[in-house]
C-alpha positions in Angstrom: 136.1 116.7 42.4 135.8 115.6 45.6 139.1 114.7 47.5 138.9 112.5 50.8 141.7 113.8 53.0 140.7 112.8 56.8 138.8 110.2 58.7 135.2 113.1 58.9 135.5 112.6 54.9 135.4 109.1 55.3 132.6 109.2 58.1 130.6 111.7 55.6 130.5 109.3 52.8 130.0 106.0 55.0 126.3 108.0 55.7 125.8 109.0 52.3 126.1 105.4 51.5 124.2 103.6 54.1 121.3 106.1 52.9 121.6 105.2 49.6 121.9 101.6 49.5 120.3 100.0 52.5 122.6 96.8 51.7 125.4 98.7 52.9 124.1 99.1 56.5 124.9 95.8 57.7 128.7 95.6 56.0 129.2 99.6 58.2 127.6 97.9 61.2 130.2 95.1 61.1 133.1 97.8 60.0 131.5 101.1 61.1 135.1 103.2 60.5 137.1 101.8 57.7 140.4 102.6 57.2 141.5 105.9 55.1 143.8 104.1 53.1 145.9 107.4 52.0 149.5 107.6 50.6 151.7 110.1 49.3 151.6 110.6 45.8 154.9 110.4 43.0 156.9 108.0 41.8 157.5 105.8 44.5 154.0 105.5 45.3 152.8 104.2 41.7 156.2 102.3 41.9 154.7 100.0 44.9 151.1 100.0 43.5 153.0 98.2 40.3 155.1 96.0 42.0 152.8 94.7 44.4 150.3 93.8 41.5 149.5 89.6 40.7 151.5 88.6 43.7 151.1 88.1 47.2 151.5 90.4 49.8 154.2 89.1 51.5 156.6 88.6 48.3 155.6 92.3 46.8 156.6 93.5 50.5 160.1 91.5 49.9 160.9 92.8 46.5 159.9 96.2 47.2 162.5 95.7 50.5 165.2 94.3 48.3 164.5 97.6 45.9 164.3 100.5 48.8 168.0 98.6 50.2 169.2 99.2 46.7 167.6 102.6 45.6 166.9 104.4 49.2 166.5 107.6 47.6 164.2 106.3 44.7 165.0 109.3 42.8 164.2 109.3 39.3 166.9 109.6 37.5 169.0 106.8 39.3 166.1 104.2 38.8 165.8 105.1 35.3 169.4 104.6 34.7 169.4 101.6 36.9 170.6 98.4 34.8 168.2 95.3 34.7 170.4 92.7 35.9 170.2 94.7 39.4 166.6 95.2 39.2 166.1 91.5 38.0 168.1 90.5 41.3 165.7 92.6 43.3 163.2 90.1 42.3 161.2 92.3 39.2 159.9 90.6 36.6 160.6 91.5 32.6 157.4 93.1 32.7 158.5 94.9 35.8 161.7 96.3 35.1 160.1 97.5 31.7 157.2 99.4 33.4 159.9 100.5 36.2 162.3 102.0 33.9 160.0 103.8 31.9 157.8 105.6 34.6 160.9 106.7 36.0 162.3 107.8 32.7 159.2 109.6 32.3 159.3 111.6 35.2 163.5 112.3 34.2 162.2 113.4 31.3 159.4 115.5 32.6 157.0 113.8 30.7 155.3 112.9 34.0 154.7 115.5 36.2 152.9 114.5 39.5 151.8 117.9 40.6 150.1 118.1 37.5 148.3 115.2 37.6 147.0 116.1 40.9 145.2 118.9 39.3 143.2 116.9 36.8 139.9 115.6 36.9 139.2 111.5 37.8 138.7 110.5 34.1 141.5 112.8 32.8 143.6 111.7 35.7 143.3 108.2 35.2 143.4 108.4 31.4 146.9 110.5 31.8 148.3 107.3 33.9 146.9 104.7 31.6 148.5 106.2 28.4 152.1 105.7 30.2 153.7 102.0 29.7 152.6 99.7 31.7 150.5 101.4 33.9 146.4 99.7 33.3 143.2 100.8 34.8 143.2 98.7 38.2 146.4 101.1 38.9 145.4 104.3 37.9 142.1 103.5 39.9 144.5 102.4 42.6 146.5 105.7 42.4 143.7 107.9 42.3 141.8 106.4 45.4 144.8 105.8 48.1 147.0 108.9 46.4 144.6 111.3 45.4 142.1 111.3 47.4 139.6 111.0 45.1 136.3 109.9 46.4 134.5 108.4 43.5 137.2 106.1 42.6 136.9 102.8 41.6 138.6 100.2 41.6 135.8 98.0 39.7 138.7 95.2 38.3 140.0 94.3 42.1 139.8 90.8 42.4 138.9 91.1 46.2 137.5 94.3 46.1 134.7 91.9 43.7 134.2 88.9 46.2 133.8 91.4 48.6 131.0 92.6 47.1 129.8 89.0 46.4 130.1 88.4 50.3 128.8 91.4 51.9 125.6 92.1 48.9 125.4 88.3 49.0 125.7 88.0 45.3 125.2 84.4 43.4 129.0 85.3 42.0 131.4 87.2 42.2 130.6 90.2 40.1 132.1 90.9 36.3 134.2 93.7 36.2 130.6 95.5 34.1 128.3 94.4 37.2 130.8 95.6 39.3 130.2 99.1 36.9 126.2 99.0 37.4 125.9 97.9 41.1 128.4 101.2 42.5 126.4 103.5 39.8 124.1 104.4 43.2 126.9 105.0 45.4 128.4 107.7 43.4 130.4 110.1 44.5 131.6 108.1 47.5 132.3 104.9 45.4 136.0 105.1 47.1 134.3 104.7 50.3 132.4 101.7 49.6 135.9 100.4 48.3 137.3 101.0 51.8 134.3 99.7 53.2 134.2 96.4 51.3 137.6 95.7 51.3 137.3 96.1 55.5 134.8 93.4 55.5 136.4 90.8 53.4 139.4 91.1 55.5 136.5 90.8 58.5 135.0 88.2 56.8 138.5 86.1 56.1 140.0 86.4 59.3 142.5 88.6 58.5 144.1 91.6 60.4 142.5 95.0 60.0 144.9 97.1 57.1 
């Protein structure tokens, strides 16, 4: 289990990549050092991977404002006792509030423990975070690469993290999430990389400011 915890990591991996997979050269030519992409782990982390999923950026950054002015301390227990009218006026969804309440009544509860799913490996890891409510694979591939480091996560059902790879591989479409599966198989264990690496170059690509 390889964790990626500084920019060497990421350096280490770009050259492990470019050897194997020759494709990959030109995308690290254009972005040579992409971005670590690392957050602290726990509730409020997996909290803001959830919210800011099927919406844009700019209205998952103003829900999540409306909920830090209203739960600064985001401690578990007041969240999970929070009622849904004041979650609903934060701008959640049903879905939302649902998955909010009960990650955070999981972690109340000590059903969740953070610390020990630190210590697991990727597919144990990930499967621990899928089995809670609402939590599905794109997040638990999210939370494993910018949380815990790990550096052959991936996040294969990313919409842009796919027409990335359809731009830079220049693919005929943008890949299914099993082609997406089959084309990273060589780039293991630095798949996470090549996330952070693609994801650099569509935003290159689309004119959009670095992350």
């Amino acid at each position: 289990m390889r964790i990626i915890g500084s920019e060497e990591d990421i350096a280490e991996g770009l050259a492990a990549l470019v050897a194997a997979d020759p494709r990959l050269a030109i995308v690290a030519e254009a972005r040579r050092h992409p971005p670590l992409r690392r957050a602290e782990g726990g509730l409020r982390a997996l909290l803001r991977i959830v919210m800011d999923q099927q919406i844009s950026l700019a209205a998952g950054a103003a829900i999540w404002g409306r909920l830090e002015a209203r739960y600064p301390s985001f401690e578990a227990k007041a969240l999970a006792e929070a009622a849904e009218e004041d979650l609903r006026a934060c701008g959640l969804s049903g879905a939302k509030i649902r998955t909010l309440l009960a990650l955070s009544r999981a972690v109340a509860d000590g059903a969740l423990d953070f610390d020990a799913l630190a210590a697991l490996p990727d597919a144990e890891a990930a499967a621990a975070l899928v089995a809670l409510p609402g939590i599905g694979p794109w997040t638990a591939d999210i939370y494993l690469l910018t949380c815990l480091g790990r550096s052959d996560a991936w996040p294969r059902g990313d919409l842009a993290l796919q027409e990335a790879a359809r731009l830079a591989l220049g693919l005929p479409a943008r890949p299914t999430h099993r082609q997406m599966e089959a084309l990273a198989e060589p780039w293991r264990p630095w798949r996470a990389v090549a996330a952070r690496l693609l994801w650099s170059h569509y935003r290159l690509v689309k004119g959009m400011p670095p992350a």
